[in-house]
C-alpha positions in Angstrom: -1.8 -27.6 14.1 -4.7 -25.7 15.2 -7.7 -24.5 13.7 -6.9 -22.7 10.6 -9.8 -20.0 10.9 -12.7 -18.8 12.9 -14.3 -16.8 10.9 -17.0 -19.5 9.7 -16.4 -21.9 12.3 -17.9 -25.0 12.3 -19.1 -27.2 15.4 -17.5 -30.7 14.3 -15.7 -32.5 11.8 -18.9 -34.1 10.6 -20.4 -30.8 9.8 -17.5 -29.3 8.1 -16.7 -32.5 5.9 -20.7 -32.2 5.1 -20.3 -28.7 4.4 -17.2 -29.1 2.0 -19.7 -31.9 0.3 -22.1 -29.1 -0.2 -20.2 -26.9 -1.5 -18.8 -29.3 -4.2 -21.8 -30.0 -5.2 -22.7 -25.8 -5.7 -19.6 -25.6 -7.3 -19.4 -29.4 -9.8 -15.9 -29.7 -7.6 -14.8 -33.0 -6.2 -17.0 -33.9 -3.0 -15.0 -35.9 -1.2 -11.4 -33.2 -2.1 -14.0 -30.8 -0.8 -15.0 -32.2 2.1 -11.1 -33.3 3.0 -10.2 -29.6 2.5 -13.3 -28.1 5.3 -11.9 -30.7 7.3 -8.3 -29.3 6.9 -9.8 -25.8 7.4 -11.1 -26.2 10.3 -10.2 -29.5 12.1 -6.6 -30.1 10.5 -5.8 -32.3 13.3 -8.7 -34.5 12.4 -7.4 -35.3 9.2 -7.1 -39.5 8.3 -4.4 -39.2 6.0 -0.7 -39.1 6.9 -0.1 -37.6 3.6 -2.6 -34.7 3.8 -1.3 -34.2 7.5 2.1 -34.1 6.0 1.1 -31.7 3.7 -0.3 -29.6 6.6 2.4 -29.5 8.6 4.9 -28.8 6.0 2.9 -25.8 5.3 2.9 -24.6 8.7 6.8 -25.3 8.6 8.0 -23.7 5.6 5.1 -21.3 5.0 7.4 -19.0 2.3 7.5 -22.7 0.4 6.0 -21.7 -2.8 5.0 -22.3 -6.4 7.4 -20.1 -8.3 4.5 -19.1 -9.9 2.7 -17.0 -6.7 6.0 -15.2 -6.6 6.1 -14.2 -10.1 2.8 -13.1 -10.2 3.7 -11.1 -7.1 6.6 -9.8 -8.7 5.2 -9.3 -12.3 2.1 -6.7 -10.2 4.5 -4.7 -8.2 6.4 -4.1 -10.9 4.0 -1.5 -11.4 4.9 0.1 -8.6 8.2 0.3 -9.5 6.6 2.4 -12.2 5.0 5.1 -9.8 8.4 5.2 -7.9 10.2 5.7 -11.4 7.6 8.6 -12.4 8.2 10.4 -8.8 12.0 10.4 -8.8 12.9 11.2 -12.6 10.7 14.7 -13.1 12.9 15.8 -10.4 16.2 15.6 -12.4 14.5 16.4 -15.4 12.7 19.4 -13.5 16.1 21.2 -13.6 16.2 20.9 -17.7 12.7 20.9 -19.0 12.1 24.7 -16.9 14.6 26.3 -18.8 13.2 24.4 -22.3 9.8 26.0 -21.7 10.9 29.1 -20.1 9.5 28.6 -16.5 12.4 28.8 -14.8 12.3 32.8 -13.8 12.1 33.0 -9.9 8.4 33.6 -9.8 4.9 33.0 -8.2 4.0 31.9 -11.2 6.9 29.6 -12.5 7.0 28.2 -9.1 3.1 27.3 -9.9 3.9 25.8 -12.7 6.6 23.8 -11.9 4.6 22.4 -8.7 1.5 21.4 -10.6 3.7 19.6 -13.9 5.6 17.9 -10.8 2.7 16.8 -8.5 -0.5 16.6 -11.5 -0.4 12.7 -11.9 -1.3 12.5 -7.7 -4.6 14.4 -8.7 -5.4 12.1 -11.8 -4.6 9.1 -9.6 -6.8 10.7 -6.9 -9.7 11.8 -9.1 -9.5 8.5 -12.0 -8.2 6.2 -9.1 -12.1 4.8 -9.5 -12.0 3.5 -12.7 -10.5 0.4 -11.0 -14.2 -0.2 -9.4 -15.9 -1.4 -12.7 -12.8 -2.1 -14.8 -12.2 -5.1 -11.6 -15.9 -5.9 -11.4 -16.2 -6.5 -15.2 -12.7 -7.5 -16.6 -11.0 -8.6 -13.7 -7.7 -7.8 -12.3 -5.2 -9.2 -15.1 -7.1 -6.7 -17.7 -7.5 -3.9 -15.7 -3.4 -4.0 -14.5 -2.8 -4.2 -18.4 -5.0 -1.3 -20.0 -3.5 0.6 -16.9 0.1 -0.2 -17.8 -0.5 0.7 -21.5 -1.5 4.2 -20.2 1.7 4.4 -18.6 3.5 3.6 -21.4 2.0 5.7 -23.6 2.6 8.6 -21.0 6.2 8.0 -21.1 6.5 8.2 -24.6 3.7 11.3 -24.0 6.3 13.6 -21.8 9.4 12.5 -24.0 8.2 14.1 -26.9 6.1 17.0 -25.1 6.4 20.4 -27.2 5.4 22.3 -24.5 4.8 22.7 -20.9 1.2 22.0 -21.4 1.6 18.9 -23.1 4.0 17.7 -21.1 1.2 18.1 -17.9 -1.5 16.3 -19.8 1.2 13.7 -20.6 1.4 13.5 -17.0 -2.5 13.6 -16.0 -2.4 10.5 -18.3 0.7 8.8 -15.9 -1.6 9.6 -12.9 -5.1 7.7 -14.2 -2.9 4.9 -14.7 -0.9 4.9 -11.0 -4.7 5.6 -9.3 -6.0 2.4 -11.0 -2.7 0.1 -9.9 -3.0 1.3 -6.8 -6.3 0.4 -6.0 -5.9 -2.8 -8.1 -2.2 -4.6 -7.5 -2.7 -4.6 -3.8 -5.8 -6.5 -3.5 -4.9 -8.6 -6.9 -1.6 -10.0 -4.9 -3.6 -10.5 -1.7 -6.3 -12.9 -2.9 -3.5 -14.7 -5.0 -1.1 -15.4 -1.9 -1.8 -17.5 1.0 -2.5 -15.6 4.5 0.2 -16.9 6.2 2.5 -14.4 3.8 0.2 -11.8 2.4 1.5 -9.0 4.6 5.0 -9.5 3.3 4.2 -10.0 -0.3 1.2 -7.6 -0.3 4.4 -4.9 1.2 5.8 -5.7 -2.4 4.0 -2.9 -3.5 5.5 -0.4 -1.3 8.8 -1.8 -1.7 9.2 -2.0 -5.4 8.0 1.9 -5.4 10.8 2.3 -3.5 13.1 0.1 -5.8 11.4 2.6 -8.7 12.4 5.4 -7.7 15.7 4.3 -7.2 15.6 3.6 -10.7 14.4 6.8 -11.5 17.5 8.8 -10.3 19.7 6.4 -11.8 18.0 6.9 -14.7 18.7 11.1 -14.2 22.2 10.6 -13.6 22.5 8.1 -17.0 21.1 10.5 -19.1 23.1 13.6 -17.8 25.0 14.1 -20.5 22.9 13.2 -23.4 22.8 16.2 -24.9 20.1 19.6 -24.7 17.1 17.1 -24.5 18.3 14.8 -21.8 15.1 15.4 -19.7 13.3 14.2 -22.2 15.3 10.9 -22.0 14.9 11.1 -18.2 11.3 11.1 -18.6 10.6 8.5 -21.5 12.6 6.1 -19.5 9.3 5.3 -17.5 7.9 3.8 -21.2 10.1 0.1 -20.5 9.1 -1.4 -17.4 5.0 -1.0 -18.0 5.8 -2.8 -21.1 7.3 -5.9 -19.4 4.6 -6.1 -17.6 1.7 -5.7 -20.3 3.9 -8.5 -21.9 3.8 -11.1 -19.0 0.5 -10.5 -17.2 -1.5 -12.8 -18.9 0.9 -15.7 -17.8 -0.3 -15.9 -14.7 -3.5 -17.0 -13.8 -6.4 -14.5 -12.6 -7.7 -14.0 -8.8 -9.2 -17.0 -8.2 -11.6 -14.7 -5.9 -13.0 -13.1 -8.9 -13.9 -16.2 -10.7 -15.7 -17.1 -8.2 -17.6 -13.8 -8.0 -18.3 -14.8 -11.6 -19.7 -18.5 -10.6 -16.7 -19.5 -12.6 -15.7 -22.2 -10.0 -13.7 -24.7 -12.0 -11.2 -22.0 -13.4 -11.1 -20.5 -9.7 -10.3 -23.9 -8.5 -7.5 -24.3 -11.9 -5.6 -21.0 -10.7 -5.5 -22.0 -6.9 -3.7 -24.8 -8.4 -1.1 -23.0 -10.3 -0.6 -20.7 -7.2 -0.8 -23.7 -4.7 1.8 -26.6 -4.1 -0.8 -29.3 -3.3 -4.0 -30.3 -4.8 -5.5 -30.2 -1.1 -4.1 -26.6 0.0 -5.6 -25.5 -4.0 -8.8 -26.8 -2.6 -8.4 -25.6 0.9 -8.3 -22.3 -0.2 -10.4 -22.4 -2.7 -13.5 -23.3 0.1 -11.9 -20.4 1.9 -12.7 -17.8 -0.3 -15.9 -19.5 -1.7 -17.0 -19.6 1.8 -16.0 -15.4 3.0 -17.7 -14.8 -0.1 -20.8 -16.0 0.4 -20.6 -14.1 4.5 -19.6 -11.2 2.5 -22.3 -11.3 0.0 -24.8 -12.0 3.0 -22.9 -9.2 4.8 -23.6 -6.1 2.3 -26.9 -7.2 1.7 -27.9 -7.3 5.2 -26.0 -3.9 6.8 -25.5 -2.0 3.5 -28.8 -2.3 1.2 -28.4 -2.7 -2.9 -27.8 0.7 -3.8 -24.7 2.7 -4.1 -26.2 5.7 -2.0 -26.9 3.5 1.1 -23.5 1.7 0.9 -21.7 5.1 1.0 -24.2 6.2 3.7 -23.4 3.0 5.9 -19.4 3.6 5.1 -20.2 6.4 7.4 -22.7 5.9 9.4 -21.7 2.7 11.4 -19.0 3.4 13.8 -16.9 0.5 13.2 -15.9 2.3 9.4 -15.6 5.7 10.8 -12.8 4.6 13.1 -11.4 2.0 10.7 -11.0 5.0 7.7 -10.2 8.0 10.3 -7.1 5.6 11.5 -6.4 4.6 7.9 -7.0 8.3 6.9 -4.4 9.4 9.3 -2.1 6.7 8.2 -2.4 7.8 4.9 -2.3 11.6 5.5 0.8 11.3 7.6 2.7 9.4 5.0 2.2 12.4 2.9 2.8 15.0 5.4 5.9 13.5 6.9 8.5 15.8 4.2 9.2 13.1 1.8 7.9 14.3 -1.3 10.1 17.2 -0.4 13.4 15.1 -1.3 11.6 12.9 -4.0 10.0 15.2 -6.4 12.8 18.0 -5.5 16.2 16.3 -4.2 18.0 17.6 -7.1 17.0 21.0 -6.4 17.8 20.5 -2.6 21.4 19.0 -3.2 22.2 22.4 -5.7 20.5 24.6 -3.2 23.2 23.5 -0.9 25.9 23.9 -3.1 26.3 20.1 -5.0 26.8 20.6 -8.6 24.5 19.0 -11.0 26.3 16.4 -11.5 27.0 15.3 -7.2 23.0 15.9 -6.8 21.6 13.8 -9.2 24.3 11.0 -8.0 23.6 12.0 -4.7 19.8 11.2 -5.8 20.9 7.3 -6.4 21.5 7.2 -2.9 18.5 8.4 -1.3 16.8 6.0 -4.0 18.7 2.8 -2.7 18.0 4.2 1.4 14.5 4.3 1.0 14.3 0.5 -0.9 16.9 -0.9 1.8 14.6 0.8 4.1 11.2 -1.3 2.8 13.1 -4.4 2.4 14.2 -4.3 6.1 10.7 -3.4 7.3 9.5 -6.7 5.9 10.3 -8.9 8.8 9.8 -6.1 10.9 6.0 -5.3 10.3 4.4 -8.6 11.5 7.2 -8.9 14.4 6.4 -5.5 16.1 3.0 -4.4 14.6 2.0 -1.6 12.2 1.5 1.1 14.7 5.0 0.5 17.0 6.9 0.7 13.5 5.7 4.4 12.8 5.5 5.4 16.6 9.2 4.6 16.4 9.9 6.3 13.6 8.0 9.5 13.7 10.0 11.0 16.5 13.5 10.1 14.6 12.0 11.6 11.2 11.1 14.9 13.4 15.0 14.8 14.6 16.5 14.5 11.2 14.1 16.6 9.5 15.6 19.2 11.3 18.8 17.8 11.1 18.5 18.8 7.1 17.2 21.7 7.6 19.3 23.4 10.2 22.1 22.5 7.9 21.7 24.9 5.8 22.8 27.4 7.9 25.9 26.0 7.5 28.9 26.9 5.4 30.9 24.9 2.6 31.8 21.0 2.9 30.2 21.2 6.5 27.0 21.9 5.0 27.5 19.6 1.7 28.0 16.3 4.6 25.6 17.3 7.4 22.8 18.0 4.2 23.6 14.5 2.6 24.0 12.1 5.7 20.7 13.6 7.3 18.8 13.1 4.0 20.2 9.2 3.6 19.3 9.0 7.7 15.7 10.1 7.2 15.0 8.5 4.3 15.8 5.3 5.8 14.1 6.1 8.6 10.9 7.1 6.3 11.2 3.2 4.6 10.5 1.8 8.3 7.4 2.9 9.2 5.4 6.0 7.2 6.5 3.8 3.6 4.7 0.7 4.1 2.8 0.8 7.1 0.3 3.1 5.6 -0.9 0.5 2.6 -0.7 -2.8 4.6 -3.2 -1.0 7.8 -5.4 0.1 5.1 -5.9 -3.6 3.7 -6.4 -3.9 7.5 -8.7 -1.6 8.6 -12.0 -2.6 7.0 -14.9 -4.8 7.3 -14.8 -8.0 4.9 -17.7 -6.6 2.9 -16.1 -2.9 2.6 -12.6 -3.9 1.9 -12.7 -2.1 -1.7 -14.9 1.0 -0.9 -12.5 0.9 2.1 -9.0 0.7 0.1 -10.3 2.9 -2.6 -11.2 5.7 0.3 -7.4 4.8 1.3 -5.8 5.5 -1.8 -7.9 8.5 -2.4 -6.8 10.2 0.7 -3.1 9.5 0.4 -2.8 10.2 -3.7 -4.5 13.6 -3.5 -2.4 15.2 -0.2 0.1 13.7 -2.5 -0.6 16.4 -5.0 -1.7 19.6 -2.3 2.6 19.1 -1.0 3.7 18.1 -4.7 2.2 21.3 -5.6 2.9 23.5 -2.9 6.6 22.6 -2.6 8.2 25.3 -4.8 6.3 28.5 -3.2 6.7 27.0 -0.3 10.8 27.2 -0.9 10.5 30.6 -2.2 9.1 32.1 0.7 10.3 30.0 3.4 13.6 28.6 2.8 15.6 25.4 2.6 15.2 25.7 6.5 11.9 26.5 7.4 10.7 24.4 5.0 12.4 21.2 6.2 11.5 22.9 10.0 7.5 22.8 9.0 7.9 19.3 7.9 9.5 18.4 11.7 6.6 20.2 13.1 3.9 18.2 11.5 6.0 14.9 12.5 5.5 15.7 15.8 2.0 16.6 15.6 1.1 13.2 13.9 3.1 11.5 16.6 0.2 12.2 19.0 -2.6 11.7 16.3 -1.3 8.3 15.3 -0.9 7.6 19.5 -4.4 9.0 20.0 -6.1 7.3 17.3 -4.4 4.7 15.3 -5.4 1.1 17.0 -2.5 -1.7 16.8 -3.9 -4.5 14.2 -1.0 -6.6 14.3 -2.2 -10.6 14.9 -6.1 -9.8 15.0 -8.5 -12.0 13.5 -11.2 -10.7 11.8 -13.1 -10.6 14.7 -10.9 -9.4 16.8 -10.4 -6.5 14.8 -14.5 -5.5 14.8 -14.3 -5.3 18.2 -11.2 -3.2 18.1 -12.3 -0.9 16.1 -16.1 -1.0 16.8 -14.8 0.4 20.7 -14.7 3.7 18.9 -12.0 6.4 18.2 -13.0 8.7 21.4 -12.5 5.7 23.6 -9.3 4.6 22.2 -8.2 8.1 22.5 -9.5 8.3 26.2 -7.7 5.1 27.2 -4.3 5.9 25.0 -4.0 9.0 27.0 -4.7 8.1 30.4 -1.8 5.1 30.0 0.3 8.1 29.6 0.3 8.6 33.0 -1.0 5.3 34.9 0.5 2.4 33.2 -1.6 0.0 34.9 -4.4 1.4 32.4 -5.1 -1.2 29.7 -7.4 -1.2 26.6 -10.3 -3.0 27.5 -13.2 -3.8 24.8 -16.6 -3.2 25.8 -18.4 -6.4 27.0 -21.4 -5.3 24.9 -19.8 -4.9 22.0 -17.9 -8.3 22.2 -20.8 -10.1 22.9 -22.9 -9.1 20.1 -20.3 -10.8 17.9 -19.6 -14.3 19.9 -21.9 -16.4 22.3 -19.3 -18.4 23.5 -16.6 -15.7 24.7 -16.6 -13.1 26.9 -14.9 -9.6 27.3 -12.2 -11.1 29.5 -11.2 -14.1 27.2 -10.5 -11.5 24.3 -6.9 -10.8 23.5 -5.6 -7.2 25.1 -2.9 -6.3 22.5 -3.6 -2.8 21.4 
């Protein structure tokens, strides 16, 4: 065993087991639990016990050993997810009813306006009302603000089921997208502070993969309700009213983010739900000094570098170099997994499929399977994330999507069954492809990419950036096929893949196995520099990253440039 974290370090095991004492004694915890669990923090191999080294080391063995209740919880708050996924994937079936309801389906400028903005609307509510999650988390905590958000849902649902009009049926959907912009900047970080690090970039990918797993659903769900009559779209769409429910009925099962309580100086119920989410009474209070600990750096942090008001915390998110690089990388993370053709095949598939001669009936089963491809897709990136790091995963995959991107679209120029196979197998290919690297890399670098104390402004910048492009391509999509065609459509989408091939190699550093420090430096080097050195080891590879000796310094006294890891 080795010393758990840095971060705070500690200069023996007399100081850490008197600052564990202190800290009891701040919070009216057990002192001498406290002062075992700084020792196991930061000096496991110190510990006396044989039981609480035990304990230790079967942690380190079996880290995915787990209360069933972490997972749950886990579960319970991607579920929500599911329900974004589910909202994508069902307007497109039910886009090739509800047109012809509300008489928009007339090959038009205007229809194809229409049609884009009822499609892609709940990406600009999520964008614009994504901040309500700010004070709703501040005040009410995370359980609350994941339940008022999935009663919006819900009541969306129901909303677009029984829409008279085209108009309604958009607000209906505004209403989906205030509710998806709140999850998103809430379930992440909820499931992060609840889960132990040693797993939090698996579990945390939950998010990404149960969107996947949603919209899945959501075709299924278009293919179910096919023959249910003149108003089967509105089944289609009201299907999304069940799963928000489930989770509106279970949330308050589990216990809140222990983080938050102690924000709230609620130490004894912090320490009661890292007991519930912990094994062991010693790992509960291990953790527990953890985060009471990174909160009071944090606290110490934005106080110090970002000043009291909200004007100079938004000035510093720009101002300091270290953020501009961290949200330009994330930024391009987030713009690429927008700008990479998906939404193309999950808000329009349907269309697609009949475009290229599938009947109803063959597209929206056709549907299933791009639904199931992009969720095997997450699930095998899983293992793959913390194994070959964030930015290998979409430098791999990039190039491939640009191959099969125009795989699709070159199809079209060809004739019968031909067509129908080489449209479908390059579709499943991609997709696939898509759940490797620009699905869930984007959302675990941004958890990534920030500064302790500007983690929230940070993921809320995130989620901003990749909900509203979200909405510009949603929207754009059906003009875009009017005036450019199955192919050049698909063929624009290649192009951009290959353009944000060399902005992620430019720009995007590798965070993959960085400690918090670490990752200052890496991105404190700046974006030009990273740039500079990415491109020169194009053509010398004896050219390695190397972070500046000043910068490195002014973090740690007792390490130099050279002894700092070389990974990115």
């Amino acid at each position: 065993m080795s010393n758990a974290n840095s971060f705070f370090a500690l200069p023996s095991v007399e100081k850490a087991r008197s600052h564990g004492e202190v800290v009891a004694s701040k919070t009216g915890l057990d002192a001498q639990l406290l002062g075992d669990a700084a020792v196991a923090l930061h000096y496991p191999n110190s510990l006396k016990s044989p039981e609480h080294r035990n304990i230790l080391e079967h942690e380190l063995r079996y880290k995915w050993s787990q209360t069933w209740t972490m997972y749950l919880l886990a579960i319970t708050s991607a579920v929500s997810a599911a329900v974004q996924g589910m909202d994508e994937s069902t307007v497109g079936g039910a886009s090739l009813f509800y047109i012809k309801k509300f008489g928009i389906a007339k090959d038009s400028t205007y229809n194809a306006n229409i049609q884009g903005i009822i499609n892609s609307i709940p990406y600009l509510g999520a964008a614009v009302f994504g901040f309500l999650a700010i004070p709703s988390n501040k005040y009410f905590g995370r359980r609350v603000t994941v339940f008022w958000a999935s009663i919006l849902a819900s009541a969306s649902g129901l909303w677009q089921a029984f829409a008279p009009s085209w108009e309604m049926l958009m607000i209906g959907r505004l209403v989906m997208g205030v509710s998806i912009g709140v999850k998103s900047a809430t379930v992440p970080v909820y499931t992060a502070e609840c889960v132990p690090a040693s797993i939090r970039g698996g579990v945390v990918m939950l998010w990404q993969t149960l969107t996947a797993f949603g919209v899945f659903l959501g075709f299924a769900m278009g293919a179910a309700f096919l023959d249910a009559g003149s108003n089967n779209w509105r089944f289609m769409l009201g299907s999304v009213f069940v799963l928000p429910l489930y989770v509106c009925a279970t949330i308050f099962f589990y216990p809140e983010s222990p983080r938050w309580y102690i924000e709230k100086e609620r130490y004894s119920d912090a320490f009661r739900s890292f007991q519930k989410l912990r094994k062991q009474e010693l790992i509960a209070a291990r953790d527990f000094y953890q985060a009471f600990s990174l909160l009071a750096i944090e606290r110490q942090q934005q106080q110090s570098k970002m000043g009291k008001h909200w004007y100079q915390q938004v000035a510093h998110f720009f101002r300091n170099r270290r953020n501009r690089t961290g949200a330009l990388a994330a930024g391009i993370l987030m713009f690429a997994q927008q700008l990479c053709g998906v939404n193309v095949l999950t808000f329009y598939i349907s269309k697609v499929l009949t475009n290229a001669g599938f009947s109803v009936r063959s597209a929206l089963g056709g549907s299933c399977g791009f639904g199931a491809l992009a969720f095997a897709g997450d699930l095998t990136s899983i293992p793959l994330i913390d194994r070959f790091g964030r930015r290998a995963l979409v430098l791999v995959t990039f190039p491939l999507m640009v191959l099969f991107l125009l795989w699709i679209g070159l199809s079209f120029l060809a004739d019968g069954d031909t067509k129908l196979g080489l449209v479908l197998s390059g579709i499943y290919i991609y997709v696939f492809i898509y759940g490797l690297g620009a699905g869930p890399v984007p959302f675990t670098y941004s958890a990534e990419a920030f500064p302790l104390y500007l983690r929230t402004q940070g993921m809320a910048f995130s989620t901003g950036v990749t909900w509203l492009f979200c909405w510009v391509f949603g929207f754009t999509l059906p003009n875009m096929e009017r005036s450019m065609g199955d192919t050049g459509v698909f063929s624009f989408y290649a192009g951009w893949c290959a353009l944000l091939f060399v902005l992620i190699y430019l720009f995007v550093p590798e965070t993959k196995n960085y400690t918090l420090e670490e990752l200052d430096a890496v991105f404190g080097m700046g974006i030009r520099k990273h740039a500079k050195l990415k491109w020169h080891q194009l053509f010398d590879r004896k050219v390695r990253c190397q972070i500046s000796t000043e910068y490195v310094s002014s973090l740690t006294d007792d390490e130099s440039a050279d002894s700092y890891p070389k990974r990115f």
